[in-house]
C-alpha positions in Angstrom: 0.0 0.0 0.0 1.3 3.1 -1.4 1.5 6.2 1.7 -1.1 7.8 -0.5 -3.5 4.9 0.1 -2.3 4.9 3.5 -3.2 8.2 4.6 -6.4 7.7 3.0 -7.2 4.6 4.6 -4.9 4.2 7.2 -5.5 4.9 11.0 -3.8 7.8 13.3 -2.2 6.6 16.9 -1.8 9.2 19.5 -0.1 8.1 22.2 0.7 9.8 25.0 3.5 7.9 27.5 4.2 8.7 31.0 5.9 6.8 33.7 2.8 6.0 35.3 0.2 5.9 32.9 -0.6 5.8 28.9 -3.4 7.2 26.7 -4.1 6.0 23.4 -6.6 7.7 20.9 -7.2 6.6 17.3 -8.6 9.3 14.2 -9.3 8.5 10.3 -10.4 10.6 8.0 -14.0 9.4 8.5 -14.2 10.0 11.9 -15.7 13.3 13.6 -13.0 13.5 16.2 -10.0 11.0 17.7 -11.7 8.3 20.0 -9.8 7.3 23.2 -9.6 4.1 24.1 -10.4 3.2 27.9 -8.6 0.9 29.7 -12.0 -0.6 31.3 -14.7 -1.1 28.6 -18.1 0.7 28.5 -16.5 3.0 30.8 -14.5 6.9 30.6 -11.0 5.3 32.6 -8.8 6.3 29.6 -5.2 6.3 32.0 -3.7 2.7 30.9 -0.9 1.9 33.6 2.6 1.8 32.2 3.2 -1.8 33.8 4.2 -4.9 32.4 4.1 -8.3 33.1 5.8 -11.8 32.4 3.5 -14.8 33.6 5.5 -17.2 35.9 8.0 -20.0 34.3 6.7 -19.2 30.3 6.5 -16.6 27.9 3.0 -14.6 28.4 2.9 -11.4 28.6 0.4 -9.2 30.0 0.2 -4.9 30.3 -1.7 -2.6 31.8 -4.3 -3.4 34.8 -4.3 -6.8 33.5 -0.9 -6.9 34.4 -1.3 -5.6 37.7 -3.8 -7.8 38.8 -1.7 -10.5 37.5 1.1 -9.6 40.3 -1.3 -9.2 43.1 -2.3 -12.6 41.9 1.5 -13.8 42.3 1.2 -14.9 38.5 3.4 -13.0 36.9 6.3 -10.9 37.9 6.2 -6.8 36.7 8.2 -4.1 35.5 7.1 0.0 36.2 9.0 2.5 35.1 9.3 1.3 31.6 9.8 5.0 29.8 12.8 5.3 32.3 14.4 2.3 32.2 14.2 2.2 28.4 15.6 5.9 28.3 18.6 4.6 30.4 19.5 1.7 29.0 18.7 -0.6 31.8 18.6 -4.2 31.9 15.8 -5.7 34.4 15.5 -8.9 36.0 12.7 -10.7 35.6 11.9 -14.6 36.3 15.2 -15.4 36.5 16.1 -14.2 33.1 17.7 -10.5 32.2 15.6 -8.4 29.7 16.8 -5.0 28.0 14.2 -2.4 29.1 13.9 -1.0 25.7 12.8 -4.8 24.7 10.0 -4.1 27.4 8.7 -0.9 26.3 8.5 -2.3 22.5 6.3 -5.2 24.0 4.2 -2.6 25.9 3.8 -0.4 22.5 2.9 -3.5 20.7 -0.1 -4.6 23.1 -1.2 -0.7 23.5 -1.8 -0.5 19.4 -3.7 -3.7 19.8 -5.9 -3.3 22.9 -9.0 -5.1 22.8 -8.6 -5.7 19.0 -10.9 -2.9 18.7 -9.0 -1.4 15.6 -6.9 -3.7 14.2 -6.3 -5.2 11.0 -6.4 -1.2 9.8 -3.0 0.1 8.2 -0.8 2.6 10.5 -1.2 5.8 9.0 0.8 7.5 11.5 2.2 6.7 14.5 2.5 9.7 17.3 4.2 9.4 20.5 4.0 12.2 23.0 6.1 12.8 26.2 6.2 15.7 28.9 9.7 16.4 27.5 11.0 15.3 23.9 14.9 15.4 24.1 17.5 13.8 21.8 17.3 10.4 24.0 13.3 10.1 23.4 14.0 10.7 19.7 16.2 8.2 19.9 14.7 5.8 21.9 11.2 5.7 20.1 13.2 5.9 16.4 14.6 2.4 16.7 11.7 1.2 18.5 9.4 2.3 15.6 11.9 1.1 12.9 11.2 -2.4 15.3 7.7 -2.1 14.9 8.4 -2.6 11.0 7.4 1.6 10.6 8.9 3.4 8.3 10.4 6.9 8.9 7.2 8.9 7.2 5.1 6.9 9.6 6.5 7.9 13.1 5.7 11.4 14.8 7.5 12.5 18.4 5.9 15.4 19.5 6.0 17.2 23.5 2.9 17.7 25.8 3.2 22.0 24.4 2.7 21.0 20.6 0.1 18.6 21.1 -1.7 21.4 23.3 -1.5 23.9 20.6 -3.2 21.0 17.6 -6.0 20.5 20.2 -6.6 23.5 20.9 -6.5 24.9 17.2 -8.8 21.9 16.1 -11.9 22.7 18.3 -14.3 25.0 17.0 -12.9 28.3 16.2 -15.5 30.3 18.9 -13.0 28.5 21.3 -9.8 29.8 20.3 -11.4 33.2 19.3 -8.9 34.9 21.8 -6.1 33.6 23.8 -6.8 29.6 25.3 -5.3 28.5 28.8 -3.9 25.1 29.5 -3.5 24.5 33.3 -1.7 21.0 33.5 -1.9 19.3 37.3 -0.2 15.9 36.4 2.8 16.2 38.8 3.1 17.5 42.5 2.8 20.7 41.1 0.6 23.1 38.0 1.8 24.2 35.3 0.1 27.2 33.1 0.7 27.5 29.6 -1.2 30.3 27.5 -1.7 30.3 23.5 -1.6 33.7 21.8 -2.8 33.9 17.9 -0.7 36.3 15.5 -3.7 37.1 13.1 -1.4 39.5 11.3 1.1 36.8 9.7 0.0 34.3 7.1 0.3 31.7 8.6 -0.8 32.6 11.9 2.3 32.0 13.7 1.0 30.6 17.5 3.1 31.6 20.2 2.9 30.2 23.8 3.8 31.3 27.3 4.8 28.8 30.1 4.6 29.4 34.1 5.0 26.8 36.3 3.0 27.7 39.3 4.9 25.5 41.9 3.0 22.7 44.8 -0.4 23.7 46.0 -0.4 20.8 48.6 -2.2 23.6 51.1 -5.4 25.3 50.7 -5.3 24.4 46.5 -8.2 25.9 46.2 -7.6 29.0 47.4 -3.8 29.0 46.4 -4.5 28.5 42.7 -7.2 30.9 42.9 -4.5 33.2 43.5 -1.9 32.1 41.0 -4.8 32.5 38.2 -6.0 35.6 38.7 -3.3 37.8 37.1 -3.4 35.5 33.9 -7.2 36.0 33.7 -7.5 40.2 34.0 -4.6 40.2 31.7 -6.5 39.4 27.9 -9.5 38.2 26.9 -9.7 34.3 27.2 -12.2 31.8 25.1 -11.4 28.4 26.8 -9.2 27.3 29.5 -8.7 23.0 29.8 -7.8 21.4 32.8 -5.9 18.0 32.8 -4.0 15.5 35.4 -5.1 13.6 37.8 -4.7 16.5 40.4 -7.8 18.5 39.5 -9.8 15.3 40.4 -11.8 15.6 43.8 -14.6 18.3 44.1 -12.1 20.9 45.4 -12.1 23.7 43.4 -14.8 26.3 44.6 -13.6 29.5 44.0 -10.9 29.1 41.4 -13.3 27.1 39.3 -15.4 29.9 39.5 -13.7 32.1 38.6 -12.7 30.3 35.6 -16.2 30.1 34.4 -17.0 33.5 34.5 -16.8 34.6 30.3 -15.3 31.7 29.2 -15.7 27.7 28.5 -13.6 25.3 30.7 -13.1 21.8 30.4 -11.8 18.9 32.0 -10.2 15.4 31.2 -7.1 13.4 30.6 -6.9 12.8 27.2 -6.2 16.2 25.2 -2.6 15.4 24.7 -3.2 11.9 22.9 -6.1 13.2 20.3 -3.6 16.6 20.1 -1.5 13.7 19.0 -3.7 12.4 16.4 -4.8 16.1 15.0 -0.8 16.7 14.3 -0.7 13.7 12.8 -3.3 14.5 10.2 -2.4 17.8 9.9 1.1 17.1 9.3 -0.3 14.6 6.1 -1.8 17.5 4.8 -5.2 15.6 5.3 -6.6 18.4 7.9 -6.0 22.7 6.6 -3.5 24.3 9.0 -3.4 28.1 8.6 -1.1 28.4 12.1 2.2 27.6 12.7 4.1 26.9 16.3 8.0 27.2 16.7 8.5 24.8 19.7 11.4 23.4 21.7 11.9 21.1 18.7 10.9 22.7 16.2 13.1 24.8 13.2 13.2 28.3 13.9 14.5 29.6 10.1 13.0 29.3 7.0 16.1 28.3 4.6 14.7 28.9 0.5 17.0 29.5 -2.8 16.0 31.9 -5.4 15.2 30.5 -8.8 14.5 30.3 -12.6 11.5 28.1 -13.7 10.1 28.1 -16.9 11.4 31.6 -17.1 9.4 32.9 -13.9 11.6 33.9 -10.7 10.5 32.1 -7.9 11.8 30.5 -4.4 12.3 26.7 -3.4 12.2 26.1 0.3 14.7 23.8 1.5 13.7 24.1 5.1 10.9 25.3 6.8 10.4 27.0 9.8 7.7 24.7 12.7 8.8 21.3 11.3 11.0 19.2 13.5 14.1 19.8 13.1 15.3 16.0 14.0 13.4 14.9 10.7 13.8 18.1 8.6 15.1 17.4 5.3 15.3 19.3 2.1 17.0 18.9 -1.1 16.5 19.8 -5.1 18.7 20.1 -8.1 19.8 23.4 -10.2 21.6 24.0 -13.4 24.1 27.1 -12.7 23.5 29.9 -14.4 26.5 32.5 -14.0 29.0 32.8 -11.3 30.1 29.6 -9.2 28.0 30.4 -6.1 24.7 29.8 -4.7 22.5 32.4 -2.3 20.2 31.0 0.3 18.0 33.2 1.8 17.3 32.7 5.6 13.9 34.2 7.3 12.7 33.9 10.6 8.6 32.8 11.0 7.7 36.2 11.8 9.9 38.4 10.3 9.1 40.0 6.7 12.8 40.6 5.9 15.5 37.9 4.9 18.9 37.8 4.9 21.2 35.8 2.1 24.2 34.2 2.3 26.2 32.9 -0.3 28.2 29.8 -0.7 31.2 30.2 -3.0 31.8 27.4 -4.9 35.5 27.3 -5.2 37.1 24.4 -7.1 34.1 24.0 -9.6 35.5 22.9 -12.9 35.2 26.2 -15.8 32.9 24.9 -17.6 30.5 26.8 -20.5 26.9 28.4 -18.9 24.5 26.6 -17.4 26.4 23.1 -18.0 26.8 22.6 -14.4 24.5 20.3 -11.8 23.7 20.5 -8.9 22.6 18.9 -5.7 21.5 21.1 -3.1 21.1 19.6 0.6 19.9 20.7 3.8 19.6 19.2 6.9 19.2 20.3 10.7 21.5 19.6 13.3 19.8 21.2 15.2 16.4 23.8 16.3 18.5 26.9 15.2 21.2 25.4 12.6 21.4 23.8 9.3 23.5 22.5 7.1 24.1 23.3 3.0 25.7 20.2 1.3 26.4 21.4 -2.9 27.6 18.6 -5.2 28.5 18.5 -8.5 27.2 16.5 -10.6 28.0 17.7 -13.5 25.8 17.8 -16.9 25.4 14.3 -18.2 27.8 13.2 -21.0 28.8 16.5 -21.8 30.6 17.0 -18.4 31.8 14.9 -16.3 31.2 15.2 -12.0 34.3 16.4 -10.6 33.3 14.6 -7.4 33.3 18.0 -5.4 31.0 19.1 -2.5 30.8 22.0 -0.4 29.3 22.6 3.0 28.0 25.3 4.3 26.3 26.1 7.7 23.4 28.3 8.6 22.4 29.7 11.8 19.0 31.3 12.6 19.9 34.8 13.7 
């Protein structure tokens, strides 16, 4: 199945991994909205344990609740911590018998996709994986792990908690992000704020997002994050606020709840990160229109374009654009040379109108007569705020002969 057919017909995976608990939500191109699954059927208990377990003396393996009732049945022997364990490289014992933990996590993704056979026997479209934190270990980590799934590289999409946030948010009706939306996110010991502002100036709308982490409200939490919300609330107009983690559980917010309420929608769950998941997913396919576009953490924070000749109209070909990952960034055409031995790439930031060119000068080309020269242009991130320029000859077919030559040039945003 072509990736054509596959985005077509294929099925969307959010998943969003903690250390304690998964969610996993599903969306196709059919579908209303991403479903979550819940980890008890008929009922809304979407938080899946991160736990796994190996039956006594054979091979049977069991996740989730089913694997913790297993151990407090003293069948099976189990593993927590599996995100950990797997990001260091641990080994565990279990049964007598040494297991790498990144072996463990792959079995735990493998069940996860195929939980309750609800969905399966429907092609992977896209597989998303979303952490609190995405660092170069996670990318890592969940790389080979999907490449062990049998994925390939246009199937697999790591994302943080932030960016899933801001295709959630963005995918709701647009009365709900009319003005600024709030995030409050209570899954730790303490809450952490993050507000989404809308450029409606730029095309695209370039989303930007402010974090504050409001520290432990063990005493009083009602009336300490009454207090901790009130300055964000007087200062803009707010559409929707959501409220996620296990901490807002309980019937204890009084005053900051209403407070909330007052002028604006708020909601309440556990899943927004994993059908966030599921949105990007889609939108990153091209199947869903996305007139925003958010530079996080991971994302590429220069646009990196060459100024060309086709069919005798001037025009630009972007190599690299600002928003996309920059771990899976690629960009890369071919030119004929038409003039001096150089090239000029023109570098703009998302929200700037101005750009600024640099030029690579190609020194050692082969002389050779106008516009008989070939070649390869490269780009590739090495990082959020850097690129690199790879130019190769290839020189023009039988006429002339590569000379073998590259050159390499860096960018930086900035």
């Amino acid at each position: 199945m072509s990736m054509d057919e596959m985005r077509t017909n294929g099925m969307y995976y959010g998943i969003d991994i903690g250390e304690k608990s998964t969610l996993l939500s599903y969306y196709r191109r059919d579908m209303a909205e991403p479903v979550t699954v819940s980890s008890q059927m008929g009922s809304e208990m979407y938080q899946i344990p991160t736990f796994l377990a190996k039956k006594r003396g054979v091979g049977q393996w069991f996740f989730g609740n089913d694997a913790i009732r297993q151990v407090q049945l003293s069948m099976a022997v189990g593993v927590d911590g599996l995100l950990e364990k797997a990001r260091n490289k641990e080994y565990v014992l279990i049964d007598t018998e040494e297991y790498p933990a990144e072996d463990l996590l792959l079995i735990f993704l493998k069940k996860l996709l195929l939980v309750q056979g609800r969905v399966s026997g429907i092609p992977i479209a896209k597989l998303v994986i979303t952490v609190d934190v995405l660092d170069e270990v996670a990318i890592a980590l969940f790389t080979v792990l999907a490449t062990r799934m049998g994925l390939e590289t246009d199937q697999l999409l790591l994302l943080d908690h932030r960016e899933c946030f801001y295709y959630y948010a963005l995918s709701q009706d647009p009365s709900l992000y009319l003005h600024d939306v709030l995030l409050y996110d209570y899954t730790q010991s303490h809450i952490r704020e993050c507000l989404l502002k809308r450029n409606t100036s730029t095309r695209p709308q370039v989303i930007n997002m402010y974090f504050r982490n409001l520290g432990a409200v063990n005493f009083n939490k009602d009336r300490s994050f009454d207090d901790s919300i009130r300055k964000t609330l007087s200062g803009g107009l707010i559409s929707a606020v959501y409220l996620i983690g296990d901490g807002f559980d309980g019937d204890w917010m009084k005053q900051s709840l209403q407070r909330l309420c007052q002028g604006r929608r708020v909601f309440i769950g556990k899943n927004l990160y994993s059908k966030g998941a599921c949105y990007a997913g889609m939108v990153r396919d091209g199947i869903l229109e996305w007139p925003f576009v958010y530079i996080g953490d991971n994302d590429l924070k220069l646009n990196v374009s060459l100024k060309v000749i086709d069919h005798n109209e001037m025009g630009f070909v972007t190599l690299i654009s600002a928003g996309d990952s920059w771990y899976d960034a690629h960009g890369e055409c071919e030119v004929i040379l038409d003039g001096t031995p150089q090239i000029e790439c023109w570098i703009q930031g998302p929200e700037s109108r101005k750009a600024t060119v640099e030029t690579i000068e190609l020194k050692g080309l082969p002389t050779r007569e106008n516009r008989t020269t070939r070649l390869r242009i490269s780009a590739k991130p090495r990082s959020d705020k850097e690129v690199v320029l790879v130019v190769a000859d290839l020189g023009f077919g039988e006429l002339c002969a590569s000379s073998g030559k590259s050159w390499e040039h860096v960018i930086k945003a900035g």
